[in-house]
N, C-alpha and C positions, 0 to 999 in steps of 0.2 A: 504494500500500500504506500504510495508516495503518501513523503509529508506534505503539508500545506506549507506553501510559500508564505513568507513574511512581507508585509506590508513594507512595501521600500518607499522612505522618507522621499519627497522630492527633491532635486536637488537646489544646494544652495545657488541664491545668482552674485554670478561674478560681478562683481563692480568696479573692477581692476581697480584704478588710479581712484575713482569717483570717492570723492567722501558720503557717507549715508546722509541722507537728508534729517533723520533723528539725528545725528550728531552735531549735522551742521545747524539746527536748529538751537539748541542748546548751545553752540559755541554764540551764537549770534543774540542771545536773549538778552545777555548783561549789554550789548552794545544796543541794542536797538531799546531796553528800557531806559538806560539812561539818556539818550536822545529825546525818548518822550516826556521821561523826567522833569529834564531841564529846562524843556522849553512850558510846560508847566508852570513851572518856576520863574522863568525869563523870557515870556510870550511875547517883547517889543522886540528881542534878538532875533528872532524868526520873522517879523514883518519888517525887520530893517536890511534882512540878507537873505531876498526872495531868490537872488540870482544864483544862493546856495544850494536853496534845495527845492531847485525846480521839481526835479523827480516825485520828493513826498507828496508837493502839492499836488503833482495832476493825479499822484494814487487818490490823494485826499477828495480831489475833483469827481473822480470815474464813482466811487462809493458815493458822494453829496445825491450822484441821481438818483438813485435808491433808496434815500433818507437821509436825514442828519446824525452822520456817527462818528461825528466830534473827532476830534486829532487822533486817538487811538485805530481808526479804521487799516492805515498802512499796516500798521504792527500784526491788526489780527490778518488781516490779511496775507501777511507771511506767514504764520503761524500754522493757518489754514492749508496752506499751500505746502508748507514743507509737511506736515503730518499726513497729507494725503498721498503725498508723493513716495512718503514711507510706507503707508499702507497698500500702496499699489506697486509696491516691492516686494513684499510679504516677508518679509526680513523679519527677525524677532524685536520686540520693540523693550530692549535693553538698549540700553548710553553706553560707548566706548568713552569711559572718560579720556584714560591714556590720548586716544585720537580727538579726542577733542581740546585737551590743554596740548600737543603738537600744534594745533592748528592759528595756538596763538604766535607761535615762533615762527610757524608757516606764513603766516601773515605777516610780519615782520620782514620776515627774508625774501618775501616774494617781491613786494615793496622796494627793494633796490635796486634793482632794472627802470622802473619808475621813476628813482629818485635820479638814479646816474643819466636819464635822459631827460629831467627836468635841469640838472645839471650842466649837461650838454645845448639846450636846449633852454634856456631859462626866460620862461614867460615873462620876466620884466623887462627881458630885452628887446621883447613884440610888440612894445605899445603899451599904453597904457589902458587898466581894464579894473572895474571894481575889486577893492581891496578889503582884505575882511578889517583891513584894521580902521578903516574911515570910518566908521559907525560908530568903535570903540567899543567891542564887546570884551567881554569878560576872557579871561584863560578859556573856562567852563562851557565857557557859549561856542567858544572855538573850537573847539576838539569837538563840539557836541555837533555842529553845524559838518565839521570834517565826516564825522562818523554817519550822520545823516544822509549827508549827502553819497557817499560810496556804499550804503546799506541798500538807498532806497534808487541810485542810478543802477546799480548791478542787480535788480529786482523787473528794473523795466527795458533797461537794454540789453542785458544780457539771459538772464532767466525768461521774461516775455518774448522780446523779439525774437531770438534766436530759435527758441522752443517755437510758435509760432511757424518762423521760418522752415523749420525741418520739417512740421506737419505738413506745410503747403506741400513742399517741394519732393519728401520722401513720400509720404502717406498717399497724398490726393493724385501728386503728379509722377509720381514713382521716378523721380529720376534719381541719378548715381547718388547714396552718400554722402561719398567725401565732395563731389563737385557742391550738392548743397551747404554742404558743413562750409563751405569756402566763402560764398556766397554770402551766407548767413553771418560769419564773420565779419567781414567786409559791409555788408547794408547797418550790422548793427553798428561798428566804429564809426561810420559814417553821422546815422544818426546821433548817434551820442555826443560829436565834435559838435555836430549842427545844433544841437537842442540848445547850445551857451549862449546860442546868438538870435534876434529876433527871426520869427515873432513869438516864441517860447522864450529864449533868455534874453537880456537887458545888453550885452557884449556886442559893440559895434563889431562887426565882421572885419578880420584880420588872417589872410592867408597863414601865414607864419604860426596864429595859434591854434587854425585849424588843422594844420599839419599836424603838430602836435599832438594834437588830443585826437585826432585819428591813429597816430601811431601806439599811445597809448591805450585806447580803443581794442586793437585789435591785440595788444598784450593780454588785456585782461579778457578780452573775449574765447583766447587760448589758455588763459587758468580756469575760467570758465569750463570752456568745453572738456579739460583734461581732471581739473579736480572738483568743480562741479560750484552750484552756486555761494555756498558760506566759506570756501576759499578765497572769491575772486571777492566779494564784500568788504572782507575782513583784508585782504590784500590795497584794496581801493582806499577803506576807510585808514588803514594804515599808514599809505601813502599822505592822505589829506593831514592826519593829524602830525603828520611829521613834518610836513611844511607848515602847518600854522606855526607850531612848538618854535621853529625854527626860525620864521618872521617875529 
């Protein structure tokens, strides 16, 4: 009499490079509450440096349609998104602390390429362009504005568009991969450079700085793709806080 087979587990899914979205979730909570925090706190900071964080306000915009849910809508709105994201992973929903305190060094070092090509490359040298320091905000409002700002652009150009992007191109229109992954790349650095300047940001149009920030665009839209989105956040907001600190 054969014995009965054992019910074989399915298999785990590979995520190679990809950070878990429960992790990257939890690395990104202390940075995106104290964002909300602060401006809590210091809500003339936020209406005197729109040109910061264009990003939250149009999350904050797109949610206003739907009803009024006050400043916190971005946040849950990540929240939402990375939890589901996990759930449609089927992954076990345990925290890798280990990879999650990594990801604050990860962010840190990813940050240097950034900085050596602000470096290289130094926006004061393009002109002149709103300055976080004209308004006179706080250390607190600065870092909080930096962090903001790289949480909530790497939310909508890189997490949205991109994702967006693949569906059109892989799912609807079946075409190759990596020619969309390239693509996709490319449309979102673009827009992202573009958003600084009207009719979205306040920055007269300045070749020089749009170079720029396309070039960095497409950095972070390769931590993006390769380590997923609360790398390339955490990597943005890193960068930003490192130049306030620094100014």
């Amino acid at each position: 009499m054969a014995k009965p087979k054992k019910a074989q587990r399915p298999p785990k899914p590979q995520r190679g490079l990809l950070a878990r979205p429960l992790d990257s979730l939890v690395f990104l909570l202390p940075l995106i509450i104290f964002f909300q925090v602060a401006f809590l706190i210091y809500p003339d900071a936020l209406a005197a440096q729109p040109q910061r964080v264009i990003a939250f306000k149009l999350v904050q915009r797109f949610f206003d349609l739907f009803g009024q849910f006050g400043m916190w809508a971005p946040a849950l709105a990540i929240v939402v998104i990375l939890l589901s994201t996990h759930a449609a992973s089927r992954e076990p929903w345990t925290v890798h602390l280990n990879q999650v305190s990594l990801m604050y060094a990860e962010a840190m070092f990813l940050a240097v390429p950034l900085l050596v090509l602000n470096w290289a490359i130094p926006l004061s040298s393009l002109g002149t362009a709103p300055a976080i320091a004209d308004q006179g905000p706080t250390v607190i409002e600065t870092i909080a504005l930096g962090i903001g700002a790289g949480v909530y652009e790497e939310l909508i150009f890189r997490l949205f568009l991109i994702s967006i992007i693949m569906m059109i191109g892989v799912d609807l229109l079946n075409s190759p991969t990596s020619m969309v992954a390239v693509i996709a790349v490319g449309i979102s650095a673009l827009v992202f450079a573009a958003h600084h300047h009207p009719p979205l940001g306040e920055e007269p149009f300045e070749l020089g700085r749009f170079v720029f920030r396309t070039m960095a665009g497409v950095y972070l839209a390769l931590v993006f793709w390769f380590r997923g989105y609360g790398p390339a956040a955490g990597c943005h907001a890193a960068y930003n806080v490192a130049l306030a600190l620094s100014a």
